[in-house]
mmCIF file as Biopython writes it, N, C-alpha, C and O atoms, coordinates in Angstrom:
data_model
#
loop_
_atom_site.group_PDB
_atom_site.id
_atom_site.type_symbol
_atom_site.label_atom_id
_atom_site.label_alt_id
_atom_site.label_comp_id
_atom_site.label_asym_id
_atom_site.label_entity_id
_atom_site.label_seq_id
_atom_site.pdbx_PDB_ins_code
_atom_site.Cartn_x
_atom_site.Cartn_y
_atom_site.Cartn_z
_atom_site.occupancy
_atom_site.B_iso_or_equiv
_atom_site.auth_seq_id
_atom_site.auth_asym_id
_atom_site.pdbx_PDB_model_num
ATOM 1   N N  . UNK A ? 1  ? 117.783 229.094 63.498 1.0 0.0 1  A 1 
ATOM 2   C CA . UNK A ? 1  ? 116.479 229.149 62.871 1.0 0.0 1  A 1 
ATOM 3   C C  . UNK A ? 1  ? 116.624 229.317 61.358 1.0 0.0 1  A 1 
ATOM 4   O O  . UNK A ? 1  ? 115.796 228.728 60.664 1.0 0.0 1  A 1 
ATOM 5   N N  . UNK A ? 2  ? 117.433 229.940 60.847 1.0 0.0 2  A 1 
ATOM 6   C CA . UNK A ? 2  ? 117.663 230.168 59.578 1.0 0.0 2  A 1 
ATOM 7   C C  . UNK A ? 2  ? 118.196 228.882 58.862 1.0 0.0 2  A 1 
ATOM 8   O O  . UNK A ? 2  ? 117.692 228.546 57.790 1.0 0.0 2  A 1 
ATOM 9   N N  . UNK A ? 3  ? 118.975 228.324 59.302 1.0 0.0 3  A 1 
ATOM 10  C CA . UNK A ? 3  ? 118.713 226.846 58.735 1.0 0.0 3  A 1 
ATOM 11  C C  . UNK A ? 3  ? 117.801 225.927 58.721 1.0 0.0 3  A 1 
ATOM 12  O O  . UNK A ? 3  ? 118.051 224.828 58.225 1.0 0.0 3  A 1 
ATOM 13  N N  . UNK A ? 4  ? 116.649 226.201 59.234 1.0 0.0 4  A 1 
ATOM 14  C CA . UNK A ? 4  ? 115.677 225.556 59.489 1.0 0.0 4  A 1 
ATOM 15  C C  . UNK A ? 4  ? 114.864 226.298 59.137 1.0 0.0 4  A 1 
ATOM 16  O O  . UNK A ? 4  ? 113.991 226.203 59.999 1.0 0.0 4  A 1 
ATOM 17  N N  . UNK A ? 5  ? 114.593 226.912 58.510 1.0 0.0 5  A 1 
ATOM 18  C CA . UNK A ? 5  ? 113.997 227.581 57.398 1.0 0.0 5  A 1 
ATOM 19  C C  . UNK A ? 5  ? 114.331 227.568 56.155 1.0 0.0 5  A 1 
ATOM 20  O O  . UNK A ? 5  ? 113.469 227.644 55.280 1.0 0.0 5  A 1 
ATOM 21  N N  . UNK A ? 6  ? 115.681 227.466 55.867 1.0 0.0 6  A 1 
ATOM 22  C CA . UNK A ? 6  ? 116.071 227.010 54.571 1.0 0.0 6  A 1 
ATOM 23  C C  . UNK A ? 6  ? 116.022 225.764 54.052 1.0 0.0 6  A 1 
ATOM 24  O O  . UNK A ? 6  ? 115.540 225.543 52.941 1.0 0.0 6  A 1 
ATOM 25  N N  . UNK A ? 7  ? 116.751 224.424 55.180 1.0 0.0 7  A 1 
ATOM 26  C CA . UNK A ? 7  ? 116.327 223.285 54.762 1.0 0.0 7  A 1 
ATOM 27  C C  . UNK A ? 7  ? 114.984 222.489 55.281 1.0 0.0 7  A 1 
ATOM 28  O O  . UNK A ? 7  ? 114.548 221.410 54.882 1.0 0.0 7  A 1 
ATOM 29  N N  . UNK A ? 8  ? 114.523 223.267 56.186 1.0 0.0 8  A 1 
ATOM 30  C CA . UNK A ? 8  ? 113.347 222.321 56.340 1.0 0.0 8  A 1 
ATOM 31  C C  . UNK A ? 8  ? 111.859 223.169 56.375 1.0 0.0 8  A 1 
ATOM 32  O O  . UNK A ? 8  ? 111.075 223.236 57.322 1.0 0.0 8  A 1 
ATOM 33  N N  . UNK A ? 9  ? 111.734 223.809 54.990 1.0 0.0 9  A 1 
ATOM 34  C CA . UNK A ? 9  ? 110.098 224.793 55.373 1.0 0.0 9  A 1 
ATOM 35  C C  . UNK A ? 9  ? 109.274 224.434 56.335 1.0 0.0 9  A 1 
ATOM 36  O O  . UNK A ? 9  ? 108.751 225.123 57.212 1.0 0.0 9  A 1 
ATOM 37  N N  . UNK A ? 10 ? 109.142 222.574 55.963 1.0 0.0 10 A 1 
ATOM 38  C CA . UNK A ? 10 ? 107.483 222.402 56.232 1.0 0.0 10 A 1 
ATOM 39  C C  . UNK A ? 10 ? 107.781 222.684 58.184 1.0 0.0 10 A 1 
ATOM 40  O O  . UNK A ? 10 ? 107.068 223.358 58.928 1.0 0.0 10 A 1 
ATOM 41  N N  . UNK A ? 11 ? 108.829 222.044 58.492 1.0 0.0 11 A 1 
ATOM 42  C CA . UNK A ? 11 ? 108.811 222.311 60.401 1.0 0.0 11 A 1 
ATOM 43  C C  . UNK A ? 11 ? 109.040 224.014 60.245 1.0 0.0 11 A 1 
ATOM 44  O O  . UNK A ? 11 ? 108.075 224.607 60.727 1.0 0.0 11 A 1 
ATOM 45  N N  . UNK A ? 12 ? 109.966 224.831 59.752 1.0 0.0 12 A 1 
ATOM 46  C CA . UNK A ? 12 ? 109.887 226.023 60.286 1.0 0.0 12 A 1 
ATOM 47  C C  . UNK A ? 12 ? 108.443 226.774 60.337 1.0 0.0 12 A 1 
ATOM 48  O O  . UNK A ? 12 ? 108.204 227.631 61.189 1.0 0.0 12 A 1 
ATOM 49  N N  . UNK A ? 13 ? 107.213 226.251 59.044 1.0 0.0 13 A 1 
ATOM 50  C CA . UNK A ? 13 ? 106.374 226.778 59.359 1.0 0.0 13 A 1 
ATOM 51  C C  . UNK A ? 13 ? 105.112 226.457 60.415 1.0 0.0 13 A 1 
ATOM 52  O O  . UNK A ? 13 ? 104.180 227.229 60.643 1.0 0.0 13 A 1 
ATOM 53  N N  . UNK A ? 14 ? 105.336 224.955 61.081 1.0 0.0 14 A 1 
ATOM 54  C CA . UNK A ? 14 ? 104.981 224.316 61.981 1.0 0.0 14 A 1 
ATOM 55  C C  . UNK A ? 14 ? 105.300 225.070 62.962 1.0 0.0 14 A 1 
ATOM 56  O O  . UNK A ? 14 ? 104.428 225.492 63.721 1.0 0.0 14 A 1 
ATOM 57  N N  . UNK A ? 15 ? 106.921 225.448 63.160 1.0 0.0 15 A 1 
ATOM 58  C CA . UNK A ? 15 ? 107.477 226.211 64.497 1.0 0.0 15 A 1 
ATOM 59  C C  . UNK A ? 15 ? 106.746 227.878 64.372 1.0 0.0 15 A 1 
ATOM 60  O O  . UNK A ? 15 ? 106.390 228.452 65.401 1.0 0.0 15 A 1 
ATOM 61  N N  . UNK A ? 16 ? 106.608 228.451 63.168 1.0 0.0 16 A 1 
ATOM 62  C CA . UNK A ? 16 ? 105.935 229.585 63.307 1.0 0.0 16 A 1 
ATOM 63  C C  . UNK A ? 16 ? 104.229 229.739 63.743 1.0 0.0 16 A 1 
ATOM 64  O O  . UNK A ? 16 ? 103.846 230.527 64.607 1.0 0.0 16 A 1 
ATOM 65  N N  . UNK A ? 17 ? 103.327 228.839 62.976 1.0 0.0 17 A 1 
ATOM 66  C CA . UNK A ? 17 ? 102.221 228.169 63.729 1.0 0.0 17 A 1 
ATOM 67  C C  . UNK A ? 17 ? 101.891 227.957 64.911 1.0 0.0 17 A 1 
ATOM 68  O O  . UNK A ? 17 ? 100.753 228.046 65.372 1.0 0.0 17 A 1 
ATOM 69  N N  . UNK A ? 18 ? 103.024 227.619 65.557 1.0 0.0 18 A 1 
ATOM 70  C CA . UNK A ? 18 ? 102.835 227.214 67.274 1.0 0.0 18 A 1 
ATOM 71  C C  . UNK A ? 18 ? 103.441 228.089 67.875 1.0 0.0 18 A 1 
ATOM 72  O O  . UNK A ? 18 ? 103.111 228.119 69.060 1.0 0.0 18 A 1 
ATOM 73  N N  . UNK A ? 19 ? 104.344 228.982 67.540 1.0 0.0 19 A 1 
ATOM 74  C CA . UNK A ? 19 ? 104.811 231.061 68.041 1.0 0.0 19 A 1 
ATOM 75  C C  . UNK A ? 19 ? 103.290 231.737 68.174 1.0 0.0 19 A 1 
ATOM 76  O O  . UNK A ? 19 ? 102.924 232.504 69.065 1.0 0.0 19 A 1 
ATOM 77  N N  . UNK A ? 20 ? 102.585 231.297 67.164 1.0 0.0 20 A 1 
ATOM 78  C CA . UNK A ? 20 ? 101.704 232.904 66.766 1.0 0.0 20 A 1 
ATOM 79  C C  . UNK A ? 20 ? 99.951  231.934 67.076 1.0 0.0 20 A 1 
ATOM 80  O O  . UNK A ? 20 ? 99.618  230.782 66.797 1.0 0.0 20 A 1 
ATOM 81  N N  . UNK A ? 21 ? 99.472  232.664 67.507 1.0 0.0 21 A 1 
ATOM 82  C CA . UNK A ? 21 ? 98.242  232.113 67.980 1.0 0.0 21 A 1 
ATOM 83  C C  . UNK A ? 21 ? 97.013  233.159 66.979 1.0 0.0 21 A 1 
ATOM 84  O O  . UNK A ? 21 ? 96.893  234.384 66.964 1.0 0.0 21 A 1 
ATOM 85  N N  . UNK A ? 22 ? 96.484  232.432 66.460 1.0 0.0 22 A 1 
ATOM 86  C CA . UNK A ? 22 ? 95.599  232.949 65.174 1.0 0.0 22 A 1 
ATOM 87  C C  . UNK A ? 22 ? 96.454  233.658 63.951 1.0 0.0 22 A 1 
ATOM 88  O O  . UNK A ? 22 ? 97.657  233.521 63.728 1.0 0.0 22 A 1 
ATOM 89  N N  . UNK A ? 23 ? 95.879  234.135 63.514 1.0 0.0 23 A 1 
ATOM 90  C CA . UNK A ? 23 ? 96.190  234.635 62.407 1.0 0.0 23 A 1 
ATOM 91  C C  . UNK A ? 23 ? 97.804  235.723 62.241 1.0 0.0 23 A 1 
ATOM 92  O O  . UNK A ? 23 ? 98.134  236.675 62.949 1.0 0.0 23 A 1 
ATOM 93  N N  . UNK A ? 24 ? 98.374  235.251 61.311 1.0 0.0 24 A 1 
ATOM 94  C CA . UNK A ? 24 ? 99.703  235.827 61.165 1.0 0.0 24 A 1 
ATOM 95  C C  . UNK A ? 24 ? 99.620  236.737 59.610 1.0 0.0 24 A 1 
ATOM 96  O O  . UNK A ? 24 ? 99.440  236.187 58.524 1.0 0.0 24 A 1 
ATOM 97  N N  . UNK A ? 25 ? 99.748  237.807 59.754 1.0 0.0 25 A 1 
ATOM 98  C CA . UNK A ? 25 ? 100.018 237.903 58.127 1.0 0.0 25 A 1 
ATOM 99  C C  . UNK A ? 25 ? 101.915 238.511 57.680 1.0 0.0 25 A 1 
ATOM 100 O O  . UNK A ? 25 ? 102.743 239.271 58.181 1.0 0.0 25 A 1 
ATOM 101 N N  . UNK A ? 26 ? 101.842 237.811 56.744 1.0 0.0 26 A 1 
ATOM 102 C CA . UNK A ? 26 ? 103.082 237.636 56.178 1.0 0.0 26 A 1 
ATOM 103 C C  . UNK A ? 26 ? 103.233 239.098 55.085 1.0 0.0 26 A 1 
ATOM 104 O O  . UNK A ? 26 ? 102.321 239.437 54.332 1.0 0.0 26 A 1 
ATOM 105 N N  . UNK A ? 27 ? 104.584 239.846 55.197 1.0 0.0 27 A 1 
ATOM 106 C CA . UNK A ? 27 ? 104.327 241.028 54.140 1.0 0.0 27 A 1 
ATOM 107 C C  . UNK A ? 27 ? 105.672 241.026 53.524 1.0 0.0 27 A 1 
ATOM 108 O O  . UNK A ? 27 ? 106.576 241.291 54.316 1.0 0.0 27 A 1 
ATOM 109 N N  . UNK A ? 28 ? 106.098 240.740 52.035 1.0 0.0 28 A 1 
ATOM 110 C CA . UNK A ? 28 ? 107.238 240.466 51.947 1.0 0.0 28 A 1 
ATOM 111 C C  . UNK A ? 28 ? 107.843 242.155 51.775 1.0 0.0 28 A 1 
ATOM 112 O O  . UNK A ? 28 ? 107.125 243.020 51.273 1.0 0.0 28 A 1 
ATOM 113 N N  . UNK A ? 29 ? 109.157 242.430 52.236 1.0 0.0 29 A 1 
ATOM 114 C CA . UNK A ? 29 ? 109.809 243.169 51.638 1.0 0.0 29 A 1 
ATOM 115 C C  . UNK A ? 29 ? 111.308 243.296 51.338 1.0 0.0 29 A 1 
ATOM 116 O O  . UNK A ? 29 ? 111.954 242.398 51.877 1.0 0.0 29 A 1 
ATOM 117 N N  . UNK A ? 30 ? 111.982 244.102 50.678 1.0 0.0 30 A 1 
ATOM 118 C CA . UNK A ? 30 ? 113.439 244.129 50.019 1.0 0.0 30 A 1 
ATOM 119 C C  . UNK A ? 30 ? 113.999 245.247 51.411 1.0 0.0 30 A 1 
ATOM 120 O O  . UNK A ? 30 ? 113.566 246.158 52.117 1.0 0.0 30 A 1 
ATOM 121 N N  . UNK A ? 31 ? 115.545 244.232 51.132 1.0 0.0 31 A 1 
ATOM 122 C CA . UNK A ? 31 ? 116.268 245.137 52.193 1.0 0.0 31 A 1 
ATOM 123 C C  . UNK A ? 31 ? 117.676 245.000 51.615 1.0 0.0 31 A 1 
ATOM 124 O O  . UNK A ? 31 ? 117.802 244.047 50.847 1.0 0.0 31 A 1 
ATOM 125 N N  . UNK A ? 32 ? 118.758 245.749 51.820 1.0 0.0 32 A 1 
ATOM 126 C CA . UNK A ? 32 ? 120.217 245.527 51.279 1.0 0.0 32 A 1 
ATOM 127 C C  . UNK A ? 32 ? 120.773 244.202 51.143 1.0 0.0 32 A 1 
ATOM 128 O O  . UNK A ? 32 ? 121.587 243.816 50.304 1.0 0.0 32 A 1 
ATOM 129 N N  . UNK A ? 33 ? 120.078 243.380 52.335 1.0 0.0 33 A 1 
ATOM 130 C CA . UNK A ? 33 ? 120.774 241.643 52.685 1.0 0.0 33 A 1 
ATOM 131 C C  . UNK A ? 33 ? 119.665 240.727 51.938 1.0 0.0 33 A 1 
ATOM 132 O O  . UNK A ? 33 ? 119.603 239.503 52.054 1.0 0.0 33 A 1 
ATOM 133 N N  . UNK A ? 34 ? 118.964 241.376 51.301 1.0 0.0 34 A 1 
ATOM 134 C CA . UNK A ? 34 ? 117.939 240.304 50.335 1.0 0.0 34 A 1 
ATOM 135 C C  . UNK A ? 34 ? 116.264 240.507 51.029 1.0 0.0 34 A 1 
ATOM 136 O O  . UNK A ? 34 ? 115.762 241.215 51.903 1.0 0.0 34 A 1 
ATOM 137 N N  . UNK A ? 35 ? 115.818 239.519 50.143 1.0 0.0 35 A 1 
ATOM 138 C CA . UNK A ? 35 ? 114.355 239.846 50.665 1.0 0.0 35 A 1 
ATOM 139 C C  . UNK A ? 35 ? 113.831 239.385 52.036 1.0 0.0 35 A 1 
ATOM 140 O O  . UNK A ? 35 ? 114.468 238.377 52.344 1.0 0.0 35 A 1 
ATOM 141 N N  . UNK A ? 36 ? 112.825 239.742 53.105 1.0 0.0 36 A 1 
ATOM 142 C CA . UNK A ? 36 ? 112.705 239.600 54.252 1.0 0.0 36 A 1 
ATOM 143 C C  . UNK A ? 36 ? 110.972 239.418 54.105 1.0 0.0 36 A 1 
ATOM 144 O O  . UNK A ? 36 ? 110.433 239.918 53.117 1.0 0.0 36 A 1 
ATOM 145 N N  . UNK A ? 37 ? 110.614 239.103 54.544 1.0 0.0 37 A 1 
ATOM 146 C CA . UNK A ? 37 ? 108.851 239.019 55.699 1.0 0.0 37 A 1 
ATOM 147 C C  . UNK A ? 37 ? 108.836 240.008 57.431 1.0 0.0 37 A 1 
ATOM 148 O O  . UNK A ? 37 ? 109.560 239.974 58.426 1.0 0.0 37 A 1 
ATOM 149 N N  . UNK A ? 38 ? 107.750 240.704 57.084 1.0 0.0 38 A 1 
ATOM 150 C CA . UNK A ? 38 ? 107.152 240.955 58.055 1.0 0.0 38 A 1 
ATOM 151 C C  . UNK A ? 38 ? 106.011 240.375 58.414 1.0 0.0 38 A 1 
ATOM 152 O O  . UNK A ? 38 ? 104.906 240.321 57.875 1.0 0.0 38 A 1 
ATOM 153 N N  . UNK A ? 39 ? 106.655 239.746 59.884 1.0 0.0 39 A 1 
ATOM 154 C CA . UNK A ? 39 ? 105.171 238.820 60.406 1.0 0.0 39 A 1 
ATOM 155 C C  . UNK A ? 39 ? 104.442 239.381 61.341 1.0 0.0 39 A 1 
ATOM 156 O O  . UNK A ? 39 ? 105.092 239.778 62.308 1.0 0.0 39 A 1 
ATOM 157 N N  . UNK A ? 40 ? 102.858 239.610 61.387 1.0 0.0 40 A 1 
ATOM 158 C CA . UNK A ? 40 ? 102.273 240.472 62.141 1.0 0.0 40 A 1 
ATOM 159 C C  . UNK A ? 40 ? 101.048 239.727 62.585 1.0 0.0 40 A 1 
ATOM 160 O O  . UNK A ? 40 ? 100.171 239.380 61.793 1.0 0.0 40 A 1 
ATOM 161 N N  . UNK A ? 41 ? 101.005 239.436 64.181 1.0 0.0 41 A 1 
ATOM 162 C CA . UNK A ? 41 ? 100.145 238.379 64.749 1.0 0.0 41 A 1 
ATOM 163 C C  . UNK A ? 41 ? 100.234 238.976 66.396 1.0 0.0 41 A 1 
ATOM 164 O O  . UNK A ? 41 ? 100.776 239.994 66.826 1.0 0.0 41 A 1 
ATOM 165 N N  . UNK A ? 42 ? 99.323  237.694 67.235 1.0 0.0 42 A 1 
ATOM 166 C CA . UNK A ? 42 ? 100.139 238.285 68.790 1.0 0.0 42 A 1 
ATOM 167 C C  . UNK A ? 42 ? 101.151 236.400 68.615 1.0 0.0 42 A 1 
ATOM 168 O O  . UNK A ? 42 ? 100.922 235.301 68.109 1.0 0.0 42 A 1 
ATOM 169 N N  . UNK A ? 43 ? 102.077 236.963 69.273 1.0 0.0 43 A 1 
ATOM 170 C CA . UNK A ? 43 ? 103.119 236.205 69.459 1.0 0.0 43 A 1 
ATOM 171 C C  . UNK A ? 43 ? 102.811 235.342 71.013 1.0 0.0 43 A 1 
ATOM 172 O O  . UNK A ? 43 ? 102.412 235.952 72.005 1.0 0.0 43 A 1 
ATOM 173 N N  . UNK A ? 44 ? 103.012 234.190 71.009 1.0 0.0 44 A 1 
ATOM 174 C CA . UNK A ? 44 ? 103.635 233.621 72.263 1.0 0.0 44 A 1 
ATOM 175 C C  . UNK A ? 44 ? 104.444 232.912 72.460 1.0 0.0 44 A 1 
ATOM 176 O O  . UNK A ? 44 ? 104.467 231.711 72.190 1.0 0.0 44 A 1 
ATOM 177 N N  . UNK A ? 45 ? 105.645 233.880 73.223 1.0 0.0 45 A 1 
ATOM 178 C CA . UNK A ? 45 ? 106.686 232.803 72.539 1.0 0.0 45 A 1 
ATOM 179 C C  . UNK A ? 45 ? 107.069 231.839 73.988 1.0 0.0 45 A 1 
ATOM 180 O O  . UNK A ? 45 ? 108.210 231.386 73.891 1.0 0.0 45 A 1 
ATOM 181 N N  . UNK A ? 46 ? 106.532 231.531 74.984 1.0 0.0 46 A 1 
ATOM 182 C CA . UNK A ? 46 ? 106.529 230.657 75.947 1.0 0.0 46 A 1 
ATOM 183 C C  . UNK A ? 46 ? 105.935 229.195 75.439 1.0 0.0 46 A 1 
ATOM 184 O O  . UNK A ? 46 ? 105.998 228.132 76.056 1.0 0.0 46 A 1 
ATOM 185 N N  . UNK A ? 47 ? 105.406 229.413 74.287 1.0 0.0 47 A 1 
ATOM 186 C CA . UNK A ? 47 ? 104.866 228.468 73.522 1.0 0.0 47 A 1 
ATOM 187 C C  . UNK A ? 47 ? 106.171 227.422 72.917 1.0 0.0 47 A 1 
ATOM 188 O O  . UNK A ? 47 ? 105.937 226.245 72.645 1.0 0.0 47 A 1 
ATOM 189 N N  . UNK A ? 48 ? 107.694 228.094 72.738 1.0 0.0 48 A 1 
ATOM 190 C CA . UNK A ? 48 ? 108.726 227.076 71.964 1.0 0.0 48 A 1 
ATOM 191 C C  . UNK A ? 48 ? 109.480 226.636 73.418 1.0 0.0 48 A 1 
ATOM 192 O O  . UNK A ? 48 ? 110.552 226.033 73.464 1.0 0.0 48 A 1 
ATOM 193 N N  . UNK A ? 49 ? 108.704 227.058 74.574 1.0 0.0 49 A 1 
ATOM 194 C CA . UNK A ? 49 ? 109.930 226.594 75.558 1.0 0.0 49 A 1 
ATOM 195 C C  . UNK A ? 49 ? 108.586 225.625 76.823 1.0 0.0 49 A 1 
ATOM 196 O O  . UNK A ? 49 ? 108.594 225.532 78.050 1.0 0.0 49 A 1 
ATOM 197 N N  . UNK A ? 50 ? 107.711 225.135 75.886 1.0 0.0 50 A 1 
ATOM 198 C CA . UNK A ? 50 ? 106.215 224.687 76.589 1.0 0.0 50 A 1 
ATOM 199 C C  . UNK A ? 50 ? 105.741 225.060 78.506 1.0 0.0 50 A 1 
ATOM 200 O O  . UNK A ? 50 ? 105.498 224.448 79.546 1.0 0.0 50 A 1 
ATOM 201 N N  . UNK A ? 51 ? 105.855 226.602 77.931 1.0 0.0 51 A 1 
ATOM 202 C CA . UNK A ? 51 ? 105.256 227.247 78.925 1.0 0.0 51 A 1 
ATOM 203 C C  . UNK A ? 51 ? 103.920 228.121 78.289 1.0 0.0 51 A 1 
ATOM 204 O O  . UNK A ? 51 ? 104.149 229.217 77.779 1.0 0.0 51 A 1 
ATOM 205 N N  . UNK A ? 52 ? 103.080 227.804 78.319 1.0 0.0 52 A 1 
ATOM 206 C CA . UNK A ? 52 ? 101.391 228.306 77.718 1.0 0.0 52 A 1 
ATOM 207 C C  . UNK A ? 52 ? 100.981 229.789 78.522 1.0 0.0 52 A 1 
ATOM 208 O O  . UNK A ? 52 ? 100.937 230.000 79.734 1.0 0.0 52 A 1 
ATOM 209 N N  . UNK A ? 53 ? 100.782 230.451 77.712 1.0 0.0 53 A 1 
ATOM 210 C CA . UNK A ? 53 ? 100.393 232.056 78.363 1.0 0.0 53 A 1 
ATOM 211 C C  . UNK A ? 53 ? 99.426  231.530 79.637 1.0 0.0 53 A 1 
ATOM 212 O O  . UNK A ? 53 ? 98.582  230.636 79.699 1.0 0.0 53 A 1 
ATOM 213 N N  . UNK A ? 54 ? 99.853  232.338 80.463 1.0 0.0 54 A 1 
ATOM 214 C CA . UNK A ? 54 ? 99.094  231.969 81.935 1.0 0.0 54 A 1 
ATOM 215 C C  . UNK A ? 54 ? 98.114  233.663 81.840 1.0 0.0 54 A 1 
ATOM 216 O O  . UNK A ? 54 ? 98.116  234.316 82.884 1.0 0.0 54 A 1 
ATOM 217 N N  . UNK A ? 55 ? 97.586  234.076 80.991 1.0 0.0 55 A 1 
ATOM 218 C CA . UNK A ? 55 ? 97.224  235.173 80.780 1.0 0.0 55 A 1 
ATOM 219 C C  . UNK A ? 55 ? 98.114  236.569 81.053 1.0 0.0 55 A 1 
ATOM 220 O O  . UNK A ? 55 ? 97.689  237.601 81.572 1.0 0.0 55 A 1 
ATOM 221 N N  . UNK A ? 56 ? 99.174  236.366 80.665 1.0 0.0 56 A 1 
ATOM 222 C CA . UNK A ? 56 ? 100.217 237.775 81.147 1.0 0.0 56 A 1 
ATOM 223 C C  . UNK A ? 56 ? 100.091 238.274 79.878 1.0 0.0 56 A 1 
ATOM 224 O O  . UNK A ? 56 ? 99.921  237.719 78.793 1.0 0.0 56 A 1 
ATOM 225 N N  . UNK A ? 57 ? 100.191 239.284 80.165 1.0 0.0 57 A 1 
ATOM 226 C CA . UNK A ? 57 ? 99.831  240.372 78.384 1.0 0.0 57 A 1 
ATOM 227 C C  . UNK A ? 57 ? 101.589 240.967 78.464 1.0 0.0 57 A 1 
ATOM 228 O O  . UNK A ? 57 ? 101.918 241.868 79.235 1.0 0.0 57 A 1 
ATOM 229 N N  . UNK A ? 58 ? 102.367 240.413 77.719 1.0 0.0 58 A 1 
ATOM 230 C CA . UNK A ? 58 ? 103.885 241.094 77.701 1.0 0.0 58 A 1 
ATOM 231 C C  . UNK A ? 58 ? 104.345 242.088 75.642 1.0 0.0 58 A 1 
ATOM 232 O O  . UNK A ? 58 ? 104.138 241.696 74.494 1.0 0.0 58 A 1 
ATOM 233 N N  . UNK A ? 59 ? 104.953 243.316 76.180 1.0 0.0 59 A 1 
ATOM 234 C CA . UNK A ? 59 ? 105.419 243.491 74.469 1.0 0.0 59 A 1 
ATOM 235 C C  . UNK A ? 59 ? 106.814 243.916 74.991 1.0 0.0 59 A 1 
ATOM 236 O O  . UNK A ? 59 ? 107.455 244.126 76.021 1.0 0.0 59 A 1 
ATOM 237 N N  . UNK A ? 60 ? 106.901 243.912 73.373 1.0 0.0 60 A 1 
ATOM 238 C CA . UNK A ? 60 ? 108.745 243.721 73.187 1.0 0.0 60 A 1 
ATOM 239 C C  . UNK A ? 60 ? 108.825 245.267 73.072 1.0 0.0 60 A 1 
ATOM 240 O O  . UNK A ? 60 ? 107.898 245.896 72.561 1.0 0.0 60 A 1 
ATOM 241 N N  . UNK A ? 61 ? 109.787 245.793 73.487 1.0 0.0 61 A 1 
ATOM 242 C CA . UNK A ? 61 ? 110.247 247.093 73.547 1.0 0.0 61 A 1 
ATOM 243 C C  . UNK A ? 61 ? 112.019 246.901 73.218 1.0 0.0 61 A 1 
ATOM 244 O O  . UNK A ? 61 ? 112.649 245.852 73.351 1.0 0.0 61 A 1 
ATOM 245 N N  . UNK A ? 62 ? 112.429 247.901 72.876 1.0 0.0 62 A 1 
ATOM 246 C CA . UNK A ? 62 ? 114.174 247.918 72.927 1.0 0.0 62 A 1 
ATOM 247 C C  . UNK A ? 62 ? 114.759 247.311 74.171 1.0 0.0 62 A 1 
ATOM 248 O O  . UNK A ? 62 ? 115.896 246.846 74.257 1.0 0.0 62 A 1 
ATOM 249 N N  . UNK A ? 63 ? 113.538 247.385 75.464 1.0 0.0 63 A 1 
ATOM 250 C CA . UNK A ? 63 ? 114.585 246.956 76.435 1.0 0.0 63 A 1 
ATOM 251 C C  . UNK A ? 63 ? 114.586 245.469 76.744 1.0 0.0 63 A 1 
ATOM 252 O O  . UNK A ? 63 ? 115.381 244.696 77.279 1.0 0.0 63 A 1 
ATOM 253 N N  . UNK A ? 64 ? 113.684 245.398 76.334 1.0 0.0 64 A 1 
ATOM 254 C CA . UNK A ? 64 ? 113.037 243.348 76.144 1.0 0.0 64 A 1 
ATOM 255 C C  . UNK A ? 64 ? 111.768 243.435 76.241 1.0 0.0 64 A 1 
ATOM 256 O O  . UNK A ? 64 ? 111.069 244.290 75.697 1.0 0.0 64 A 1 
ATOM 257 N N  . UNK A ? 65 ? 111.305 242.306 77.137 1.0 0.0 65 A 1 
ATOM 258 C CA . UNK A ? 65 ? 109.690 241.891 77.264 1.0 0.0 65 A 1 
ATOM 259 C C  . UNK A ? 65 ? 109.082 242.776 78.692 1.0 0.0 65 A 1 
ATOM 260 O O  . UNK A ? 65 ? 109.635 242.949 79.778 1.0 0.0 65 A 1 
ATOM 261 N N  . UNK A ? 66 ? 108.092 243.116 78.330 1.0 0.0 66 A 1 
ATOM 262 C CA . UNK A ? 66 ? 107.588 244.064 80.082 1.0 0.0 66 A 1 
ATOM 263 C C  . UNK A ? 66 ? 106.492 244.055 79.535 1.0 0.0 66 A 1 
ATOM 264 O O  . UNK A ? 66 ? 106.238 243.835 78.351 1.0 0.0 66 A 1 
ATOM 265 N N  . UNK A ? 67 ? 105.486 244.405 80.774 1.0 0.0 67 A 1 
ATOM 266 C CA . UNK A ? 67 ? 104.060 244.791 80.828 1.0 0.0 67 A 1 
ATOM 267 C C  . UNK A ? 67 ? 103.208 245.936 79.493 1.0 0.0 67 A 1 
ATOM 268 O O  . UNK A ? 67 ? 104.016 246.501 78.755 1.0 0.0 67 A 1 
ATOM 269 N N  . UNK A ? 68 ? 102.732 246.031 79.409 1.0 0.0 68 A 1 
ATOM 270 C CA . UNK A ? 68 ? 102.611 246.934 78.929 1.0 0.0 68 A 1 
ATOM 271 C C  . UNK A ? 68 ? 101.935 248.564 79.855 1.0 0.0 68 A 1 
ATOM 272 O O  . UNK A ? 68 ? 101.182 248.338 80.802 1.0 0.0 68 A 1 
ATOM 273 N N  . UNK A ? 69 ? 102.204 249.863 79.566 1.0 0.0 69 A 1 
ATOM 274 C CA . UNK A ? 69 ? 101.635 250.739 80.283 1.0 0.0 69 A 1 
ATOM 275 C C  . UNK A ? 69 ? 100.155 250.756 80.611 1.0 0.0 69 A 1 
ATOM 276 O O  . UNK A ? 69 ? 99.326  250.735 79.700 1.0 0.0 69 A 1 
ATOM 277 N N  . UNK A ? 70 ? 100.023 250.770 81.088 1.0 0.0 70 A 1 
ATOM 278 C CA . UNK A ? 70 ? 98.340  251.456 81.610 1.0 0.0 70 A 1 
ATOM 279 C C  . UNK A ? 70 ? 98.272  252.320 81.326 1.0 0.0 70 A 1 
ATOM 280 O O  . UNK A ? 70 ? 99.194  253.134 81.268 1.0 0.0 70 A 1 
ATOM 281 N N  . UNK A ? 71 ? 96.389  252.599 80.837 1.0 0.0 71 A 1 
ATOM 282 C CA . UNK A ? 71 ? 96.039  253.733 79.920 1.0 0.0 71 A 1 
ATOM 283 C C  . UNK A ? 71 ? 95.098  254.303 81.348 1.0 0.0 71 A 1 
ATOM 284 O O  . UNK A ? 71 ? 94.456  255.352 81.285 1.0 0.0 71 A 1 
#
């Protein structure tokens, strides 16, 4: 992905467009390895492997993707 972000913006931001469903906001910040973005949206990422949310609500945790708890 990082090469494809470096040499080709206009598809990496096509490929980020079709990850994130509405609105994404972009927040730049500095880190030891250079400058970075924080991207903050809901994600679907069944979307780069053309599988379309079948309505499953999933978040990323340290251990991977799971349900989320019930309140």
């Amino acid at each position: 992905m990082r090469n494809t972000f470096e040499h080709q913006p206009e598809q990496a931001r096509e490929l980020v467009a079709t990850l994130f469903d509405g609105k994404i906001v972009f927040t730049p910040f500095k880190t030891p390895a250079g400058p970075r973005f924080l991207l903050e949206g809901t994600a679907l990422p069944g979307r780069l492997f053309g599988v379309e949310d079948a309505g499953v609500l999933n978040v990323a945790s340290p251990g991977g993707f799971e349900p989320p708890l019930a309140t």
